[in-house]
C-alpha positions as CSV (number, residue, x, y, z in Angstrom):
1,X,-51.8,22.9,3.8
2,X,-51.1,21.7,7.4
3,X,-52.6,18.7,6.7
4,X,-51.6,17.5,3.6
5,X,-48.0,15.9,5.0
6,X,-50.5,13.7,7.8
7,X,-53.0,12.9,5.3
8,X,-49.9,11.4,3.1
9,X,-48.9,9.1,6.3
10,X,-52.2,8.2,6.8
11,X,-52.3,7.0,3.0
12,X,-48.7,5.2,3.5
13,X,-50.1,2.7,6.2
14,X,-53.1,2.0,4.1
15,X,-51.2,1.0,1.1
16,X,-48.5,-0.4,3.4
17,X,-51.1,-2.7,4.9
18,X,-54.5,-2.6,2.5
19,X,-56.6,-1.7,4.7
20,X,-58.0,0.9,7.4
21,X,-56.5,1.5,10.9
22,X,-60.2,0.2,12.3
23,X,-59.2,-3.1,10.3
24,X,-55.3,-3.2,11.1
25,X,-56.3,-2.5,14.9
26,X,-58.3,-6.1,14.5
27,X,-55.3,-7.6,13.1
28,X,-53.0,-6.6,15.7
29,X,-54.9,-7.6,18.5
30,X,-55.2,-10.9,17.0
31,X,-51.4,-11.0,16.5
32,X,-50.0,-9.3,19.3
33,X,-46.4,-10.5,19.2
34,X,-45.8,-8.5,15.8
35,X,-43.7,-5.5,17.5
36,X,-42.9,-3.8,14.1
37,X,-46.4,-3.4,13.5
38,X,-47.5,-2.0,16.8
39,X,-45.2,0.6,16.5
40,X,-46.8,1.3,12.9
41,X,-49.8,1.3,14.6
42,X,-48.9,4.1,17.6
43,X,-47.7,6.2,14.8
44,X,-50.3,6.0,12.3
45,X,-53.0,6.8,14.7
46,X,-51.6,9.4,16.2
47,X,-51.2,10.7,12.4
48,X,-55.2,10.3,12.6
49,X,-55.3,11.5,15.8
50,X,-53.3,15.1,15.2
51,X,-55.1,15.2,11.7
52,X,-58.8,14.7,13.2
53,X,-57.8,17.7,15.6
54,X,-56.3,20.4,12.8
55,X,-59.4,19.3,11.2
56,X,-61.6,20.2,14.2
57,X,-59.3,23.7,14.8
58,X,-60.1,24.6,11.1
59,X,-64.2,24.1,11.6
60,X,-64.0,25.8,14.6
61,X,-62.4,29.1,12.8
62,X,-64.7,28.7,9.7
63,X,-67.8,28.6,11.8
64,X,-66.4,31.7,14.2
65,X,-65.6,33.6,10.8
66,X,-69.4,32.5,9.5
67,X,-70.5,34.8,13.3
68,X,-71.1,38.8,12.3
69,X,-70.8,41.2,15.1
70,X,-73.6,43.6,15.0
């Protein structure tokens, strides 16, 4: 599965910081001199960002195979 590698990234950062990218965003803005964790946090949402996508591709080809041409 395409998505299982970005899914495991996703789950890296959560345990890596305990908590959700919604929550770690917070964080950072509050702290915005920690460097090292901005950069975790460019990478882990675009981890979110290219698995919300695959995820949208794959709906979009279940719902055209779910379409029967008469």
């Amino acid at each position: 599965s395409y998505m299982a590698p970005l899914k495991e990234k996703i789950r890296f950062f959560e345990e890596k910081y305990g908590c959700t990218l919604e929550e770690f965003e917070r964080r950072l803005k509050a702290e915005p001199e920690e460097f090292e964790r901005w950069d975790d946090y460019l990478e882990w949402q675009a981890y979110r960002a290219s698995l919300r996508d695959l995820e949208a591709k794959l709906r979009a080809i279940e719902d055209a195979q779910d379409i029967r041409i008469t």
